[in-house]
C-alpha positions in Angstrom: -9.4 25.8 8.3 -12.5 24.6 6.5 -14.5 22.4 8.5 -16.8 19.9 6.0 -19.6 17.1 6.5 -17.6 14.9 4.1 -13.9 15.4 4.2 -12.1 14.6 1.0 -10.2 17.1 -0.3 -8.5 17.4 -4.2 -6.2 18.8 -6.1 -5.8 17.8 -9.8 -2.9 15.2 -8.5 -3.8 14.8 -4.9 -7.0 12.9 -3.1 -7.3 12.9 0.4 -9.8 11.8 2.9 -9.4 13.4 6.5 -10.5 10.9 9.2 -8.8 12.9 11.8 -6.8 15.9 12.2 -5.9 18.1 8.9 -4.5 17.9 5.5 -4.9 20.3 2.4 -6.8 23.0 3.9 -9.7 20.6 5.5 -9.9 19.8 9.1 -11.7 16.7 10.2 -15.0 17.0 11.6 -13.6 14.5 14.4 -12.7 15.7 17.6 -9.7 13.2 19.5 -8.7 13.8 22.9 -5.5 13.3 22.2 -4.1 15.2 19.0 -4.1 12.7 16.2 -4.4 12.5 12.5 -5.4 9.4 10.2 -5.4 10.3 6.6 -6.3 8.5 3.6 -3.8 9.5 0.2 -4.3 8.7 -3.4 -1.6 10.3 -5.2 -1.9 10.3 -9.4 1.3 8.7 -11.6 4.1 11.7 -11.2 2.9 13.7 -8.0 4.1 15.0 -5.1 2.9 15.5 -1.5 4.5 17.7 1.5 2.6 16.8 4.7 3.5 18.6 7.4 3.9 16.5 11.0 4.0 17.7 14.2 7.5 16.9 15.1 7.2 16.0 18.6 4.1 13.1 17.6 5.4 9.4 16.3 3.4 8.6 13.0 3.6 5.9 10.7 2.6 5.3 7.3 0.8 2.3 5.6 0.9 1.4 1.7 -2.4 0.4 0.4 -1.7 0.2 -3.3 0.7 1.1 -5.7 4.6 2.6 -5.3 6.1 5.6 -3.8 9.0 7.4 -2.8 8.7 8.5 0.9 11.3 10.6 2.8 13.8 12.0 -0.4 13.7 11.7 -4.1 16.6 8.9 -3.7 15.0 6.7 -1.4 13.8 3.2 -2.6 10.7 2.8 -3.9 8.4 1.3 -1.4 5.4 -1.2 -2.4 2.0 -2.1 -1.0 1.1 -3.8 2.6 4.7 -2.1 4.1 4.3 -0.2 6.9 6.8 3.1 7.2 7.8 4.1 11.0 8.5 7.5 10.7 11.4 9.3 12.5 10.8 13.1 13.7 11.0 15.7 11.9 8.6 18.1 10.7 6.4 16.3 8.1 6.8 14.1 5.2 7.4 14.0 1.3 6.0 11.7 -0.9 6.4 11.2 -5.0 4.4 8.7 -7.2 6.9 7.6 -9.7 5.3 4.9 -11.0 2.3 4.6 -13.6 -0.5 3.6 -11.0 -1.9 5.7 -8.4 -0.3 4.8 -5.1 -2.8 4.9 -2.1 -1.3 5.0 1.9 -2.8 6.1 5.2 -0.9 8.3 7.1 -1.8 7.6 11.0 0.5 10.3 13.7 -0.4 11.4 17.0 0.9 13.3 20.2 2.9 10.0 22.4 1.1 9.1 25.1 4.0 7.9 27.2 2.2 4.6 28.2 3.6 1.2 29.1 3.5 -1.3 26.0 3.1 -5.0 26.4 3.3 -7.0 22.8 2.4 -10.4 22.0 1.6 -11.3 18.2 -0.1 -9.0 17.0 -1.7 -8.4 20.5 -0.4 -4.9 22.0 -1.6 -3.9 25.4 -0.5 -2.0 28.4 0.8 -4.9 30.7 1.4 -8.7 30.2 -1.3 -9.5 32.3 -3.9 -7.5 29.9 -1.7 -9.6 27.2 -2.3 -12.7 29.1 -6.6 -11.8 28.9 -6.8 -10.8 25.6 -5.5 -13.9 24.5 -7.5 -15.9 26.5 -10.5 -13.7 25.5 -9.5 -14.5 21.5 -9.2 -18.3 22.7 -12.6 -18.4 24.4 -14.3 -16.3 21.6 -15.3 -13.6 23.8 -15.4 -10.0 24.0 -14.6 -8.9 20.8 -13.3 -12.0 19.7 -16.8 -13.5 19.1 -16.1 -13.9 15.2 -12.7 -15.3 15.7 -13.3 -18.8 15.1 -14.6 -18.0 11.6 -12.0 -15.5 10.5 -9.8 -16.2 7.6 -7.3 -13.8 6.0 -8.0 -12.8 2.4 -4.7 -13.5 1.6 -5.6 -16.8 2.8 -8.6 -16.7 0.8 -7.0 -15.9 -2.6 -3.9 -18.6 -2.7 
């Protein structure tokens, strides 16, 4: 694998930045402690991706922009700001049947085997960490400190 200061990698119908882990011959200059990858695709109107997956990680995949066709060439087409939890197996395809460039983050990594505590869109180990956090967002404090002037940009736009 070729390791590069900047890692975007391209074919003629294929962009892809590697945050972490590998894709298309490129291997991210970031070191995890646990085996991860977050990549960032741009597929071109009729092209297709194989990405290979370590089959014993969970992974997901986010839609940015655009259309696509994960899993088979029958499934559904699947738009922007859906996320994909994928199943096992040992990688995944993607087509671009649409007329716009379709743009998704792939994020996978080796379980950890942790406890998970959820809350809105609060995840944490235990309900008592749950319990903080939300405090911590309610005071404004520690990390939270911009929280009482947040305001979606979906928000923003209507």
């Amino acid at each position: 694998m070729k390791r590069e200061e900047i890692m975007t990698a391209s074919t003629t119908d294929i962009n892809v930045r590697v945050i972490a882990g590998e894709a298309m011959g490129f291997l991210s200059p970031v070191y995890t402690r646990t085996p991860t990858m977050c990549l960032d695709f741009t597929l071109k109107p009729s092209a297709h991706l194989r990405q290979p997956i370590n089959p014993t990680w969970n992974s997901f995949a986010y839609i940015l922009q655009g259309e696509g066709i994960f899993g088979t060439e029958k499934s559904e087409p699947v738009g922007p700001h859906n996320l994909l939890l994928l199943g096992h197996g040992d990688g995944i395809d993607v087509w671009n049947r649409s007329i716009r460039p379709l743009r998704f983050v792939l994020v996978g990594g080796e379980p950890l085997g942790e406890p998970v505590a959820q809350f809105g869109p609060f995840v944490m180990n235990s309900d008592e960490e749950i319990d903080q956090t939300i405090n911590d967002f309610n005071l404004c404090i520690n990390g939270f400190e911009e929280a009482k002037h947040w305001r979606s940009t979906e928000l923003m736009d209507s």
